[in-house]
ROSE-4610 file (N, C-alpha, C; in Angstrom, 1 decimal, always signed):
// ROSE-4610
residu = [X/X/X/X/X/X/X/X/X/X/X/X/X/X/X/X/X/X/X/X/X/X/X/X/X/X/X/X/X/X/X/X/X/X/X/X/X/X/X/X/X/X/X/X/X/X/X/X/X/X/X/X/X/X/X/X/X/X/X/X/X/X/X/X/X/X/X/X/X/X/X/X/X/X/X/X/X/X/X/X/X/X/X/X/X/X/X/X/X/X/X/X/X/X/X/X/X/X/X/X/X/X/X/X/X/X/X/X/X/X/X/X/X/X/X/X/X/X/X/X/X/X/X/X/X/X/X/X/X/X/X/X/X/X/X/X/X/X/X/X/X/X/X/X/X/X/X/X/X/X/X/X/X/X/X/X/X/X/X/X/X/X/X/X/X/X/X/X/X/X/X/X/X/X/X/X/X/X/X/X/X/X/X/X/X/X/X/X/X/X/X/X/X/X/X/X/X/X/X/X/X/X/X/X/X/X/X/X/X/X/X/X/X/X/X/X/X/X/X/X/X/X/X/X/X/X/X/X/X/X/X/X/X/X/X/X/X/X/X/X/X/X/X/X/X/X/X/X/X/X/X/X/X/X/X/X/X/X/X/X/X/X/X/X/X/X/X/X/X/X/X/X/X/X/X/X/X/X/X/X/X/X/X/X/X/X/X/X/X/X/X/X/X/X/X/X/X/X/X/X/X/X/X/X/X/X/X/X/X]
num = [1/1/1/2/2/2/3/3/3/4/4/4/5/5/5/6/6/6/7/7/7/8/8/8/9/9/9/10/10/10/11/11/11/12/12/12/13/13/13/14/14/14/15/15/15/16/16/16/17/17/17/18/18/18/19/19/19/20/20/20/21/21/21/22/22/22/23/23/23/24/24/24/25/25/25/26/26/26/27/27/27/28/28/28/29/29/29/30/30/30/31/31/31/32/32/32/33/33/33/34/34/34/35/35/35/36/36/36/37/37/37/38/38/38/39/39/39/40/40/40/41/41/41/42/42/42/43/43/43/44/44/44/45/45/45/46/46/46/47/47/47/48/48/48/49/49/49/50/50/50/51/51/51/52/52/52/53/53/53/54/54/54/55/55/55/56/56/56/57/57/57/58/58/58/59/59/59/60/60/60/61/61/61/62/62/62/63/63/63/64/64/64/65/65/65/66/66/66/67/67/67/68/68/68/69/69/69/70/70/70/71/71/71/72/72/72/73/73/73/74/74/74/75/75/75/76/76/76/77/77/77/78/78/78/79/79/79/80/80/80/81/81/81/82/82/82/83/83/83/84/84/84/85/85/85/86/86/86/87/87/87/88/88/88/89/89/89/90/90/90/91/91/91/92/92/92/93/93/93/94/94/94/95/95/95/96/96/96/97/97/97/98/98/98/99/99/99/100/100/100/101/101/101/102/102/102/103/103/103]
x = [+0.8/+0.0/+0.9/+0.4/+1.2/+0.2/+0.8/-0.1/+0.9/+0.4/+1.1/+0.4/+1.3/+1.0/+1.7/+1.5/+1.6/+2.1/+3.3/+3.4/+4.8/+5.1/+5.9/+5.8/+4.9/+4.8/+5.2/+5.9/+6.0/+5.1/+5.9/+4.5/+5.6/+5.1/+6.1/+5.2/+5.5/+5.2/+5.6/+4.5/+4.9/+4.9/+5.4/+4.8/+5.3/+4.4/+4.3/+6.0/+6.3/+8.2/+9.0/+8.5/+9.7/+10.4/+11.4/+12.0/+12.0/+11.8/+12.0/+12.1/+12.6/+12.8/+12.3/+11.4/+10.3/+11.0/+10.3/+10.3/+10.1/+11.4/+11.2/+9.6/+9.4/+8.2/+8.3/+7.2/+7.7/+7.5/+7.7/+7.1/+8.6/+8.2/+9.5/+9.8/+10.7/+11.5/+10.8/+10.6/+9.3/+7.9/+7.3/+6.1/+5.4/+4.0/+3.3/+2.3/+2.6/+1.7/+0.7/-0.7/-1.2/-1.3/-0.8/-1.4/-2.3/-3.2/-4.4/-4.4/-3.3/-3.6/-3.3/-3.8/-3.2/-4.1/-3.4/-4.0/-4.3/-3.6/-3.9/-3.6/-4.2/-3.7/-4.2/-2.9/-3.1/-3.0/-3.9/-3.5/-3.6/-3.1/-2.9/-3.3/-4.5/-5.3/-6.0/-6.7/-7.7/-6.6/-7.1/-6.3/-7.7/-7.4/-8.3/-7.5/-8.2/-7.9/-8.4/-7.7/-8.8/-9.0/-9.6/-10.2/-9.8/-8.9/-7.7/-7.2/-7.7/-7.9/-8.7/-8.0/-9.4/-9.9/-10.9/-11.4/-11.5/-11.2/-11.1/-10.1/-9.1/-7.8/-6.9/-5.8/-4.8/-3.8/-2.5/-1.3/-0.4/-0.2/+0.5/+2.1/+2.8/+4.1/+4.4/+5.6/+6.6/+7.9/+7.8/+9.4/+10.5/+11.4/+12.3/+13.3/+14.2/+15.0/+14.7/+15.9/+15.7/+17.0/+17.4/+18.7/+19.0/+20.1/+20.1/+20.9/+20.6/+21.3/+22.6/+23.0/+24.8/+24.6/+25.8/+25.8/+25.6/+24.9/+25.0/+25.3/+26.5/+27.3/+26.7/+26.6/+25.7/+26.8/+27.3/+28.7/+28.0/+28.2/+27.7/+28.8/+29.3/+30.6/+30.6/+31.0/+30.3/+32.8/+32.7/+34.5/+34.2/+35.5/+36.0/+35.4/+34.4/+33.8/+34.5/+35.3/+35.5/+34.3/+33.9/+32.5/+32.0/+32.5/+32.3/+31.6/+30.3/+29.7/+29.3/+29.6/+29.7/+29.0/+27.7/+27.4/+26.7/+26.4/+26.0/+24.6/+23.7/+23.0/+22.4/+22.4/+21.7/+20.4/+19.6/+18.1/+17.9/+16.6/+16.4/+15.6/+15.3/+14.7/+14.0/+13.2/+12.8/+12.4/+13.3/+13.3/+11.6/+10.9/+9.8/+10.1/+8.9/+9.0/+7.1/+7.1/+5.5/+5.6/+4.2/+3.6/+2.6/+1.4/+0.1/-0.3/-0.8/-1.7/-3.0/-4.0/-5.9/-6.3/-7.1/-8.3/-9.1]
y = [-1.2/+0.0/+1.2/+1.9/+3.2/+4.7/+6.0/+7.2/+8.1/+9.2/+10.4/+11.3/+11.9/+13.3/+14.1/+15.6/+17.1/+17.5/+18.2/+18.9/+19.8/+21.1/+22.0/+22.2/+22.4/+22.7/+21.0/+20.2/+19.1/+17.9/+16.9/+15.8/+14.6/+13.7/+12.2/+10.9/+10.2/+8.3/+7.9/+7.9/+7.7/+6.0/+4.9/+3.8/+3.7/+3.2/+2.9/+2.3/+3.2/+3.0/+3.5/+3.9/+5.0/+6.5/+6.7/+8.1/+8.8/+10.0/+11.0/+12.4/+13.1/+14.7/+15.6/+16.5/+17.1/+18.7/+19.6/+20.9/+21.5/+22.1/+22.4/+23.0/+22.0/+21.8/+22.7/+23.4/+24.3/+23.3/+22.3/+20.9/+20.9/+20.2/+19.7/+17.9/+17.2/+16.3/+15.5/+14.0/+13.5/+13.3/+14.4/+15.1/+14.6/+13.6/+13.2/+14.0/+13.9/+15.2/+14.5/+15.0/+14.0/+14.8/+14.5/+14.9/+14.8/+16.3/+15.6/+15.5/+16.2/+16.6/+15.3/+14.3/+13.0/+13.2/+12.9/+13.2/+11.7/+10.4/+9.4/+8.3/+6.8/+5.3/+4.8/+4.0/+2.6/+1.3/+0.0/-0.6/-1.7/-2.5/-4.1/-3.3/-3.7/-3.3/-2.4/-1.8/-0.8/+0.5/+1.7/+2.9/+3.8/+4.4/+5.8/+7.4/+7.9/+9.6/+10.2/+11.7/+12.8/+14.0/+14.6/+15.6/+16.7/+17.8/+16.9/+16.5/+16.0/+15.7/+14.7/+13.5/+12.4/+12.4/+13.3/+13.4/+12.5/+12.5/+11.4/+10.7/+11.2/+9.8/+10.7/+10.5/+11.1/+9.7/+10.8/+9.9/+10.4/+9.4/+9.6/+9.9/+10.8/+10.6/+10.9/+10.6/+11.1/+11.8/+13.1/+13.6/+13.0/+12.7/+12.4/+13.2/+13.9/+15.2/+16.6/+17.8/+19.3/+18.8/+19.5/+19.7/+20.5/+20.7/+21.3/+20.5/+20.8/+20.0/+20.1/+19.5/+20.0/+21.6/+22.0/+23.5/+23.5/+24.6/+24.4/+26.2/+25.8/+27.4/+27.6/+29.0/+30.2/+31.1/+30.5/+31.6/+32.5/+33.3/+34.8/+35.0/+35.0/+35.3/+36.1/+37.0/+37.8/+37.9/+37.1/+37.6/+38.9/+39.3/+40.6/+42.0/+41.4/+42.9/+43.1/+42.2/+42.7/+42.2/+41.1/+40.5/+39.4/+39.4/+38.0/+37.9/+37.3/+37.1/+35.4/+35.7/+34.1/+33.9/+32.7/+32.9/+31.2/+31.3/+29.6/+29.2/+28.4/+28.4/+26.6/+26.4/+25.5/+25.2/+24.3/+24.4/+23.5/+23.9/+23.5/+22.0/+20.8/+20.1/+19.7/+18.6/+18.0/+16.5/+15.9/+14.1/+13.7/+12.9/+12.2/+10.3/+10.2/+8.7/+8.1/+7.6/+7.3/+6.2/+6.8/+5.3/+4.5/+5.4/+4.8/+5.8/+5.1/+5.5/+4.7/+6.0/+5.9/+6.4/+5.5/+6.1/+4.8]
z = [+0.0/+0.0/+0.0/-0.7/-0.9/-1.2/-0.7/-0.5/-1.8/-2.0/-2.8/-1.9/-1.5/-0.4/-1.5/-1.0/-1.3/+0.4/+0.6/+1.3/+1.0/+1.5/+0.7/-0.7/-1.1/-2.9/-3.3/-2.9/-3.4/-3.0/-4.2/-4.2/-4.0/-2.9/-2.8/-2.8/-3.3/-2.8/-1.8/-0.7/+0.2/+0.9/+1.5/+2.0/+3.6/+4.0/+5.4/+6.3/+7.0/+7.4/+6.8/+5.7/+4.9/+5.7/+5.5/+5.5/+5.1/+5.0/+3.4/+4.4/+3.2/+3.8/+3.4/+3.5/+3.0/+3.7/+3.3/+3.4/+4.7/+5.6/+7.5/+7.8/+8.6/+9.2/+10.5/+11.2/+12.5/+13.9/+14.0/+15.0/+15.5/+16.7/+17.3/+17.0/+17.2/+16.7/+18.0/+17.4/+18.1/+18.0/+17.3/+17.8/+16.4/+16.7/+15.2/+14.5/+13.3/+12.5/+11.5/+11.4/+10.6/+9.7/+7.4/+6.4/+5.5/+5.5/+4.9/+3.5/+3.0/+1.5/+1.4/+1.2/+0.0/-1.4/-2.1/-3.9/-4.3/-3.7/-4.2/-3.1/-2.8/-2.2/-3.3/-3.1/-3.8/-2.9/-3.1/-2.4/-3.2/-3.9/-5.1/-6.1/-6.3/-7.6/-7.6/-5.9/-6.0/-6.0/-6.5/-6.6/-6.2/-5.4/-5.2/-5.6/-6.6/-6.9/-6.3/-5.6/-5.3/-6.3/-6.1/-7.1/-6.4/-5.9/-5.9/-5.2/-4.1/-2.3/-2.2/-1.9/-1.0/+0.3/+0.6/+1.8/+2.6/+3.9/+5.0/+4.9/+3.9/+4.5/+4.8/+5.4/+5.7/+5.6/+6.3/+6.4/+7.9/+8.3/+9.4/+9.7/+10.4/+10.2/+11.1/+12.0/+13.4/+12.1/+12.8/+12.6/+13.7/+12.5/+13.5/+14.0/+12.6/+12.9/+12.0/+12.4/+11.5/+11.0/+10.0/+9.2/+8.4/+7.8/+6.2/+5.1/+4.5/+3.0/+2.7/+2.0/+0.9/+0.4/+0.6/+0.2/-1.1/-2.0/-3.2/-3.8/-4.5/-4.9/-6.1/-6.0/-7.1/-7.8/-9.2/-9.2/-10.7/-10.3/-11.5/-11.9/-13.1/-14.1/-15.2/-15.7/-16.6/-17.7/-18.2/-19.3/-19.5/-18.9/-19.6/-18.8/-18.0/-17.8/-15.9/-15.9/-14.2/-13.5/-13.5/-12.7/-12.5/-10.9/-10.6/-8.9/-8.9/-7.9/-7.6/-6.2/-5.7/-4.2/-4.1/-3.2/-3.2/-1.9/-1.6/-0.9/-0.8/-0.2/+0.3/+1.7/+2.4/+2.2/+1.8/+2.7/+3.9/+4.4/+5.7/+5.3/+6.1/+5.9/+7.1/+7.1/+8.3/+7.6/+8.5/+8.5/+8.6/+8.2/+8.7/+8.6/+9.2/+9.3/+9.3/+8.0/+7.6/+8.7/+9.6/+10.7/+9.8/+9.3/+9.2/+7.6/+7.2/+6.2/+6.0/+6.2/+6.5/+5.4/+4.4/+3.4/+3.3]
C-alpha cells in the first residue's frame, strides 16, 4: 500500500516506514503530525484519486529530525567585464517517518 501526499509545494510516494525529507516543518522532533492533502492510495489493484484531495484519509508521520542539506554554490561570471559574484545556499529540511496510512 502506498499514498502520494503534497506537502511544501512538493509531491512524494509515500509507504508505510519510509524516510524521506520534505520541506522544515515548525514541529519539534518527536512530535506526530497528521497529512491531509493525499492526492492518491493505492492498495494491489484498488487505486483511489482525489479531485484533488481524498477526503477522509490522511497519512501519518513522526518527525524524527531538522537539518540542512549540501551547500550548493551560485557563481555569476560575466568575461571581460571585471565580474564576478559568488554565493551559496543551504536548505532547511525536516526528517519524517511514515507510521500509518488511512483512506
Amino acid at each position: 500500500m502506498y499514498a502520494v501526499i503534497k506537502t511544501g509545494g512538493k509531491q512524494y510516494r509515500v509507504v508505510v516506514g519510509e524516510t524521506l525529507k520534505v520541506e522544515k516543518l515548525e514541529l519539534n522532533e518527536g512530535e506526530s503530525l497528521e497529512l491531509d492533502s493525499v492526492l492518491m492510495i493505492a492498495n494491489g489493484e484498488e487505486i483511489k484519486v482525489g479531485a484533488p484531495y481524498l477526503e477522509g484519509s490522511k497519512v501519518t508521520a513522526t518527525i524524527k529530525s531538522h537539518g540542512r542539506g549540501k551547500k550548493v554554490d551560485i557563481i555569476k561570471f560575466r568575461r571581460r567585464k571585471h565580474h564576478r559574484k559568488q554565493m551559496g545556499h543551504r536548505q532547511s529540511y525536516t526528517e519524517l517517518e511514515i507510521t500509518a496510512i488511512n483512506g
